[in-house]
C-alpha positions in Angstrom: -95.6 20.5 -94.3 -98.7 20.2 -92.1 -99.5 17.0 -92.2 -95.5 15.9 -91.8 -95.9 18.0 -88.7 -98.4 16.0 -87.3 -97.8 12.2 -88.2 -94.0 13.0 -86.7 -95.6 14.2 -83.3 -98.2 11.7 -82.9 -97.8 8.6 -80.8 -96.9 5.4 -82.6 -94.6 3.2 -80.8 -94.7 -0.9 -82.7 -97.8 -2.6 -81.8 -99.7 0.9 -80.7 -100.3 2.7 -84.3 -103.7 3.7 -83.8 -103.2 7.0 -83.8 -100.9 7.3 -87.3 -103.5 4.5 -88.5 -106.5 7.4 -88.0 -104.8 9.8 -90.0 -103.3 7.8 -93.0 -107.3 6.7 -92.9 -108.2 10.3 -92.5 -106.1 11.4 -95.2 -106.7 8.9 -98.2 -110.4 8.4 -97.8 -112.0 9.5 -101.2 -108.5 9.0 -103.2 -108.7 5.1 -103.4 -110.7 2.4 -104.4 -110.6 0.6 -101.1 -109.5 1.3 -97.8 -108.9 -1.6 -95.3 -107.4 -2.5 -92.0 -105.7 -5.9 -91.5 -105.8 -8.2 -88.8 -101.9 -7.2 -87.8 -103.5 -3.7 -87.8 -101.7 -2.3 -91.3 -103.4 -0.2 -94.0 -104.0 -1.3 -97.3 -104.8 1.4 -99.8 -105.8 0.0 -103.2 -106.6 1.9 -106.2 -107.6 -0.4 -109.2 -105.5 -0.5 -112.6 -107.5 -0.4 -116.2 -105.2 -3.0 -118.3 -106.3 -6.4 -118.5 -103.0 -8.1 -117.8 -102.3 -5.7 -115.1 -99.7 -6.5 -112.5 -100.0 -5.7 -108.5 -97.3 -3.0 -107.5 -97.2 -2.8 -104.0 -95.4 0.0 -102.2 -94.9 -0.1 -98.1 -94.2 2.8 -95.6 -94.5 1.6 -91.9 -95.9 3.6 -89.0 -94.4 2.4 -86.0 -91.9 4.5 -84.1 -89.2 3.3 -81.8 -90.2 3.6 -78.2 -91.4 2.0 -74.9 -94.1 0.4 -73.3 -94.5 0.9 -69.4 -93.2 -2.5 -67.6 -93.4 -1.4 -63.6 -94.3 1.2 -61.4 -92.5 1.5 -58.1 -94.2 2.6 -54.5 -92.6 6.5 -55.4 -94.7 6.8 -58.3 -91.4 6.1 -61.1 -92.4 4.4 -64.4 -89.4 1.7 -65.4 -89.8 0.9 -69.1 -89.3 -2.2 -71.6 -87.9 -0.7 -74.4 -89.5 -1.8 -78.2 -87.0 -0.9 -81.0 -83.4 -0.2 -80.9 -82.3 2.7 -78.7 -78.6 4.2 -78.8 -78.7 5.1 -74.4 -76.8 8.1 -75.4 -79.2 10.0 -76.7 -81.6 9.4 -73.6 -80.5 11.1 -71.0 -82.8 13.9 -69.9 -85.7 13.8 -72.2 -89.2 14.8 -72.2 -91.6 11.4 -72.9 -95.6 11.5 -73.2 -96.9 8.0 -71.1 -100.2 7.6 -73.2 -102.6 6.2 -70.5 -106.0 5.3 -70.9 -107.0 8.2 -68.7 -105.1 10.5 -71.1 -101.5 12.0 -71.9 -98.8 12.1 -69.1 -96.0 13.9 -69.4 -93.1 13.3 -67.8 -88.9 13.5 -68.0 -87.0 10.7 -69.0 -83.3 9.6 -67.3 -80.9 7.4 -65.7 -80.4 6.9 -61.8 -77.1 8.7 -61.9 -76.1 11.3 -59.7 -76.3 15.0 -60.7 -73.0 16.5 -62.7 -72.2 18.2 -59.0 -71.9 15.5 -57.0 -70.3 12.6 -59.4 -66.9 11.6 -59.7 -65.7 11.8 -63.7 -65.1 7.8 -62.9 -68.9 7.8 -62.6 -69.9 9.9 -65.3 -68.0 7.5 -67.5 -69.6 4.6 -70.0 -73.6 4.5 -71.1 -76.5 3.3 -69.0 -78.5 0.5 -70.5 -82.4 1.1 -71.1 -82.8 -0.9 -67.6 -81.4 1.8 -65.7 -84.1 4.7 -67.1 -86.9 5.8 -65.3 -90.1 8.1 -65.9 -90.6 11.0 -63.4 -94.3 12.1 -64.0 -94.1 14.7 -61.0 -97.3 12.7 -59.4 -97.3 10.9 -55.8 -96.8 6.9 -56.4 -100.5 6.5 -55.6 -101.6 8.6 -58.4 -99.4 7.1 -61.0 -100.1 3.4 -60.0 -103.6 4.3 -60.8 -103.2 6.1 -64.6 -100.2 4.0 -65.7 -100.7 0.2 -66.5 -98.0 -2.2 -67.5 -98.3 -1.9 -71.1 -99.1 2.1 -71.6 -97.6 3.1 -74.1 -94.3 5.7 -73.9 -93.4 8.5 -76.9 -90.4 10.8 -76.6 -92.0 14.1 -76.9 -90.3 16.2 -79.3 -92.0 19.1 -81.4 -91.2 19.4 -85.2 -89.4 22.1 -86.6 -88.3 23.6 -89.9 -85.1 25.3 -90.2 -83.5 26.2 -93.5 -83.9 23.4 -96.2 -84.2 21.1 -93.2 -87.1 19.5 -91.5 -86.7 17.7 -88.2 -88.7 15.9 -85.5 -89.4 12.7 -83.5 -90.2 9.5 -86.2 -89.3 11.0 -89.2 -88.1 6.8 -89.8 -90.4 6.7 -90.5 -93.2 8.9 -90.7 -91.8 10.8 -93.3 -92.0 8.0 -95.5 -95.7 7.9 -94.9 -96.4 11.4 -95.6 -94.6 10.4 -99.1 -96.9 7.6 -99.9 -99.7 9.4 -98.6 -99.0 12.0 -101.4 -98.3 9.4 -103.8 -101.6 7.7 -103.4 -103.6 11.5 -103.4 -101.7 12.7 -106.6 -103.0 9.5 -108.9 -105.6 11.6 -110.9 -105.8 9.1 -113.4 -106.3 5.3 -113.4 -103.1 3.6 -113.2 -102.5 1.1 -115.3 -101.6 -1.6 -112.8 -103.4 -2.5 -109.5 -101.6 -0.2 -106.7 -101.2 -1.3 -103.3 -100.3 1.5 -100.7 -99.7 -0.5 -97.8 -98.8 1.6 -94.4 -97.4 -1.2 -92.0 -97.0 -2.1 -88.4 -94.3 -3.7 -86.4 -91.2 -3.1 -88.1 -89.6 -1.5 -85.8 -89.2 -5.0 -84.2 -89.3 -7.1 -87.1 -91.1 -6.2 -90.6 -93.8 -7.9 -88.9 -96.8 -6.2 -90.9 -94.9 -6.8 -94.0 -94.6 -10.2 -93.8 -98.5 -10.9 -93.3 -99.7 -7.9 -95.8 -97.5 -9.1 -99.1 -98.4 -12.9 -98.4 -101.8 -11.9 -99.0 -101.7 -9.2 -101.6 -99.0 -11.5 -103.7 -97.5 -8.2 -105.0 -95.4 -9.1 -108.7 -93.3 -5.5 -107.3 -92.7 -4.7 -103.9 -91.3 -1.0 -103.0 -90.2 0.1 -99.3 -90.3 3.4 -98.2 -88.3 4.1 -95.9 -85.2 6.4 -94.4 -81.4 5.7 -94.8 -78.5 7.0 -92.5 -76.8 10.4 -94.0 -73.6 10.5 -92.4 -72.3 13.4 -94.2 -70.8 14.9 -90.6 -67.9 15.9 -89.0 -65.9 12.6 -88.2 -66.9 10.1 -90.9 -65.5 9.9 -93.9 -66.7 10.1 -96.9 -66.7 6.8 -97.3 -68.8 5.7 -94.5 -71.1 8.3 -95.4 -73.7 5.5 -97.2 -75.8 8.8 -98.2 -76.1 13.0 -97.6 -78.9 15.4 -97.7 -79.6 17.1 -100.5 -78.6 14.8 -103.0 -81.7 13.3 -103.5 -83.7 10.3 -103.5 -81.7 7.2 -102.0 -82.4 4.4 -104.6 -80.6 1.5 -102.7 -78.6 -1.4 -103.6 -78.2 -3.4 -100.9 -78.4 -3.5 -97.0 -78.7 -6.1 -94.2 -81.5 -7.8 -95.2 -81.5 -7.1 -99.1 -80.1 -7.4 -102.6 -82.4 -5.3 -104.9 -83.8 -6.5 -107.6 -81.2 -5.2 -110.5 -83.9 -4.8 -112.9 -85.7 -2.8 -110.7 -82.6 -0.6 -109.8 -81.6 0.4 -113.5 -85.5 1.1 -114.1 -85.7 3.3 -111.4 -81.8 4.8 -112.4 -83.3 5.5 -115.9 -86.8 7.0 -114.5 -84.6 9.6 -112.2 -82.4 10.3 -115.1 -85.2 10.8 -117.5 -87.3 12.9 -115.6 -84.3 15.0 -114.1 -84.8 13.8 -110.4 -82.0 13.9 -108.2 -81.0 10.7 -106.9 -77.9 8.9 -105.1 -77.2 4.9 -105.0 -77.3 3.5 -101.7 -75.4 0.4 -100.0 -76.1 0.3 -96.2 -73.6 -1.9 -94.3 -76.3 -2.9 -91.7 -79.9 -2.9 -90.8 -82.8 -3.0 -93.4 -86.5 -2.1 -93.6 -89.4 -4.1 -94.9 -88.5 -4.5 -98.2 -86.6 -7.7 -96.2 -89.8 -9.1 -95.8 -91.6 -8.2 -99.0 -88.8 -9.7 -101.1 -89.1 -13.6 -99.0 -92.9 -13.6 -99.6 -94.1 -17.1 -100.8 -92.1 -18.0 -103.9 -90.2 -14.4 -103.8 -91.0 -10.6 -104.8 -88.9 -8.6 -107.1 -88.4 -5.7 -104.7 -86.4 -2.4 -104.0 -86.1 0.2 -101.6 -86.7 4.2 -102.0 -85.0 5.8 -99.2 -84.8 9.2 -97.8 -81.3 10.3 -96.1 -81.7 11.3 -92.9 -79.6 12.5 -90.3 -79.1 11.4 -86.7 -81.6 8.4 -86.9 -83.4 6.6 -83.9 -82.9 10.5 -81.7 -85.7 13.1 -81.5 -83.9 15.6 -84.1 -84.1 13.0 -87.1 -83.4 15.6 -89.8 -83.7 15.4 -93.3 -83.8 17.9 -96.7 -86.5 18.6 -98.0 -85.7 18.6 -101.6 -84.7 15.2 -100.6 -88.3 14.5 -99.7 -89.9 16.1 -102.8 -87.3 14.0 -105.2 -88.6 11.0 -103.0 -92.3 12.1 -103.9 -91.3 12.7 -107.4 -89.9 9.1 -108.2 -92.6 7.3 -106.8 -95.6 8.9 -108.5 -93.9 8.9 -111.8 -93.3 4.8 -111.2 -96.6 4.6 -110.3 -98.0 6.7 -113.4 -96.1 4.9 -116.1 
């Protein structure tokens, strides 16, 4: 899973995708017909169909990574931060970040003014800090850092990738392992599809399917597909109920979430395709949130439009963890859709 490895350590945070764009370039050159960057900044991948009444299938993985961008610098050299995408505070306390200057890479440790465990009172080592009350400690004099970080660097929590058992984990798996998957996708067609196929890495969606929107208004896609990662809550404390989806059971083909119905044709097509060609596969309905299938879907006089997902555990932390049989059924589903 080299190239998983590297898209989830790579900087990315919404609005500053160069450096996922480079390697989704990188990695599809020579595999599709055309290769083009928007004005928003996403990817479109296009590799021609052969039928004459083909249709435009359009399939959308976004790059962009919840993060920060650097908003002041104090006289003691701390970086304060404006946060871009949704953070739970809990899971921010005492981590390592990368401030991505123009000068090059600073790292630094990320956390709350709070006093050390020693000194506080359990009264003040109660309730959650808000993103306001973070700072960056780059271990440089304030001089030094006013003159490397600009208001508007960008700032990665810096988290290696690791496999462990039939797990993968890492920073931005949501949803950079979603990229890798339509990377694959896009490398495997051998053949000429029969429809025109749109591989479409987006921007911005972290803070509002922003590269969605623009991309399908101009493609005009007749099927739009998000890729993209689902919460597995198949841990201690929720029940089973609440569980929306769990690793190792396969592709998440989803029903419905914040910001989408699925098209029902679409959903038994894709039921039948797992079913036929013995993929493993779960239904999804998630409560809240949504991805840019949201978008695709609203485009000009509407898109029929579904999402794949991938579960994953512990989403929006730096240990976003999911199965890779998961991933490969993922993989799987998508190429033969794609093939038919």
């Amino acid at each position: 899973m080299r190239l998983l490895k590297e898209l989830s350590e790579a900087g990315g945070v919404s609005g500053r995708e160069d450096a996922i764009r480079k390697i989704v370039m990188r990695e599809l050159k020579g595999h599709v017909d055309s290769l083009t960057v928007d004005t928003m900044g996403n990817v479109i991948a296009l590799r021609k169909g052969s039928s004459k009444e083909r249709q435009r299938i359009m399939f959308a993985a976004h790059m962009d990574e919840i993060g920060f961008y650097a908003s002041y610098v104090d006289d003691a050299g701390f970086v304060r931060l404006q946060e871009v995408g949704g953070f739970d505070t809990r899971n921010l306390f005492a981590r390592r970040v990368v401030v991505h200057s123009k000068r090059g890479p600073l790292r630094g440790v990320l956390t709350a003014s709070a006093k050390p465990i020693h000194m506080s009172t359990p009264e003040e080592r109660r309730g959650y800090k808000e993103v306001s009350d973070f700072y960056v400690d780059l271990g440089l004099p304030g001089k030094e850092v006013k003159k490397r970080v600009e208001v508007g660097d960008m700032v990665t929590l810096d988290a290696p990738f690791v496999e462990f058992g039939s797990y993968a984990s890492g920073k931005c798996l949501d949803n950079r392992v979603q990229v890798y998957v339509g990377i694959r996708a896009l490398q495997a067609l051998k053949k000429r599809p029969k429809d025109d196929i749109y591989g479409v890495f987006t921007v911005q969606e972290e803070v509002g399917l922003r590269g969605a929107f623009t991309s399908t208004y101009g493609i005009e896609p007749h099927i739009g597909i998000a890729l993209d990662t689902t919460i597995a809550a198949d841990i201690p404390g929720v029940p089973g109920e609440q569980r929306v989806t769990s690793l190792g059971k396969g592709v998440g083909i989803k029903v419905l979430d914040g910001n989408l119905i699925s098209h029902r044709g679409l959903v038994d097509e894709f039921v039948a395709l797992a079913k036929r060609n013995k993929i493993t596969y779960q239904l999804e309905i998630l409560p809240r949130g949504g991805t840019d299938a949201g978008a695709i879907q609203r485009s000009r006089t509407g898109v029929k439009t579904i999402t794949l997902s991938i579960p994953t555990r512990y989403l929006h932390t730096v240990v976003e963890t999911v199965h890779k049989d998961d991933v490969l059924a993922t993989e799987a589903l998508l190429k033969k859709f794609l093939d038919k």
